[in-house]
C-alpha positions, -999 to 999 in steps of 0.1 A, spaced: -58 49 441 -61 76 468 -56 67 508 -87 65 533 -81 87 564 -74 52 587 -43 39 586 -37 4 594 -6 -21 607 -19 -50 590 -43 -39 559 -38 -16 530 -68 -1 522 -75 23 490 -103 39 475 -106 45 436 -138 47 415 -164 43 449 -146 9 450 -128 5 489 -100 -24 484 -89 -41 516 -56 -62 513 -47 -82 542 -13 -74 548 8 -103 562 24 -118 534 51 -135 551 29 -150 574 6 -160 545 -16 -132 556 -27 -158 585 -56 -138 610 -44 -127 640 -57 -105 667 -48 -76 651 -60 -88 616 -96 -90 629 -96 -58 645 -85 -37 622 -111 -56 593 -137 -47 619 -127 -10 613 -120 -11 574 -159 -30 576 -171 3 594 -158 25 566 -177 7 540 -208 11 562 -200 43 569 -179 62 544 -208 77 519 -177 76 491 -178 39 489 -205 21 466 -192 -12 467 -155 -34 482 -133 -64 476 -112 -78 503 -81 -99 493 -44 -109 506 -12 -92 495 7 -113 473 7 -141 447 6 -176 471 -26 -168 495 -59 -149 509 -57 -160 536 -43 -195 549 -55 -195 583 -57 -181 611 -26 -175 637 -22 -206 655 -1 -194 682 -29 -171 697 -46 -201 706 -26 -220 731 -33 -201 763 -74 -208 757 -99 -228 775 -135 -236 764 -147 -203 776 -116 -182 755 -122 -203 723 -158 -196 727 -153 -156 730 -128 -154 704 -150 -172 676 -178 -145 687 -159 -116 689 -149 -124 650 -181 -131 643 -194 -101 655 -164 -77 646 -163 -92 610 -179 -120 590 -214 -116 602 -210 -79 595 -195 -83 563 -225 -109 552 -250 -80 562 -236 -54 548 -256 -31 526 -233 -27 504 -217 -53 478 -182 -69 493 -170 -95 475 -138 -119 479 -110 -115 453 -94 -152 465 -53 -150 454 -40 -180 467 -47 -201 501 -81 -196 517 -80 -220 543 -96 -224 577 -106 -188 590 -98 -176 555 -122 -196 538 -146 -182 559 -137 -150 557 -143 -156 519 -175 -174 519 -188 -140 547 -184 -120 516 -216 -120 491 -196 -137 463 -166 -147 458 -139 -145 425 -108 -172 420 -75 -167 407 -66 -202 391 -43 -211 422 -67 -207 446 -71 -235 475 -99 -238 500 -104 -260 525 -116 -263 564 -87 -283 578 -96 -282 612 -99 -311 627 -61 -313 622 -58 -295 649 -85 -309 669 -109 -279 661 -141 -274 637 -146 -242 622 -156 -207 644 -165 -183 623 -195 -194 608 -176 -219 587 -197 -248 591 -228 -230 584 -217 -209 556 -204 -240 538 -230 -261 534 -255 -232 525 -227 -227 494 -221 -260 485 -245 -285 504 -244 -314 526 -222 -340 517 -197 -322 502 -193 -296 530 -194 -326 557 -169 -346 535 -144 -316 532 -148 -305 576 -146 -342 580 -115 -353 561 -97 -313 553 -92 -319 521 -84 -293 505 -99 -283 470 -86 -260 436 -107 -230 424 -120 -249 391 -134 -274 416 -145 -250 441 -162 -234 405 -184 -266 398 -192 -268 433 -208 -233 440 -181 -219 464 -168 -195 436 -183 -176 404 -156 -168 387 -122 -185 382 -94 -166 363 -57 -159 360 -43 -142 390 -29 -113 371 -66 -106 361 -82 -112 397 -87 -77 407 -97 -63 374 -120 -87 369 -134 -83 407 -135 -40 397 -154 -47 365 -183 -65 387 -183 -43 410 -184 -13 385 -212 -32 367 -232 -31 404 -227 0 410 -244 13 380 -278 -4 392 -296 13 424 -280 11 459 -316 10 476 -323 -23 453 -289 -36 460 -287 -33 496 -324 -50 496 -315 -79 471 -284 -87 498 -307 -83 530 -332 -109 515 -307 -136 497 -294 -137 534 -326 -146 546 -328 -174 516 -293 -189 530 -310 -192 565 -339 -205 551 -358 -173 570 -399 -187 577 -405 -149 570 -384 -144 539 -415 -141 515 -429 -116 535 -400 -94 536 -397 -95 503 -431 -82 497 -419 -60 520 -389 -47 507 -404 -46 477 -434 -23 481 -406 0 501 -388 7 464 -418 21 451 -409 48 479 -374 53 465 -362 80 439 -343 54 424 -375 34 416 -392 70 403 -357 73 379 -354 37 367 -391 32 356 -388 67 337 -355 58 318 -369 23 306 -400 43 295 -379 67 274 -356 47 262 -322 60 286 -295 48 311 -310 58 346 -287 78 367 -289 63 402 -289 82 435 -293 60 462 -324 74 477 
């Protein structure tokens, strides 16, 4: 796996294959979000957006007991209404709202703990893979808090009403084969197959077209928010294929019989 030109203090990053892997890096703090964490994520997000070289990414934690199992409580102590307030927006903004409208597939390869911030972090991504000790939860109100970055929203667009409230409400946490049956994840499997499992998706997607991809992401998006003008921007987005080469190529190799070669334009 070769090196990207950023280096980081609290991710390891590699690309191999037009597949960009971010690992949070904080094992001993149970790769817990901090200031730093968010920040740099920010960046390695920019690279996917930016970096021509990578097709598609999967973001998971470094080692074998979590994703991410919160975020760093000790940041929050010196913070009044007006603090929590900016520091659930800058993350939003920095991170999970720009990883849920990126153009290009990421997807969540969960190792372990995804709890609180990490389970949101999880759910920003477009789908999300299990290894079989996987936990999730929103334990919050623990602490006195609800979920900031987008956790309450994001939720119960996966998993509905009831169960999202019940889980906010009590903090239960649940286990992947659960999280399985209830939406939250595709994909459960054992954790020494989590990340070639998450690479063989991702190789599968990036065989299809990128234009078609990035639309297919834009308008499920709109479907989760239940956008009033989300039939029209399919229509949309639709009729703006037909102005794509990758339309041109993918009609032509079903009409004679080939594997289209994709170009992304």
């Amino acid at each position: 796996m070769t090196k990207t030109e950023t280096t980081y203090k609290t991710l390891v990053t590699g690309l191999e294959n037009g597949i960009f892997t971010i690992t949070i890096n904080r094992p001993d703090k149970m790769n817990a979000l901090n200031k730093d964490v968010i920040e740099e994520l920010g960046l390695a997000i920019d690279e996917v957006y930016n970096n021509e070289a990578i097709k598609t990414a999967v973001l998971t934690g470094a080692g074998e007991k979590a994703f991410v199992a919160g975020a760093d409580i000790s940041e929050f102590g010196s913070l009044d209404k007006d603090g929590g307030a900016a520091l659930a927006r800058r993350g939003g903004d920095l991170v999970f709202n720009k990883i849920e409208n990126c153009p290009k597939p990421v997807i969540a390869a969960v190792n372990g703990f995804a709890l609180g911030g990490g389970c949101e972090l999880a759910m920003s991504c477009h789908f999300r893979i299990a290894s079989e000790n996987a936990k999730f939860g929103q334990p919050e109100v623990n602490l006195g808090l609800i979920p900031g970055y987008g956790g309450t929203q994001r939720l119960t667009q996966l998993i509905g009403k009831g169960k999202s409230m019940e889980l906010m409400m009590t903090g239960d946490m649940i286990g992947a084969e659960e999280a399985k049956s209830l939406g939250l994840v595709n994909h459960v499997l054992p954790l020494a197959d989590l990340m070639t499992k998450a690479k063989e998706i991702l190789q599968k997607i990036q065989l299809k077209a990128p234009i078609a991809v990035s639309h297919v992401i834009a308008l499920v998006n709109d479907a989760t928010i239940c956008h009033p003008d989300g039939l029209a921007h399919e229509i949309e987005r639709f009729g703006a294929c037909f102005e794509s080469e990758d339309m041109k190529e993918g009609t032509t190799a079903f009409l004679e019989k080939r594997k289209p070669v994709f170009k992304g334009k």
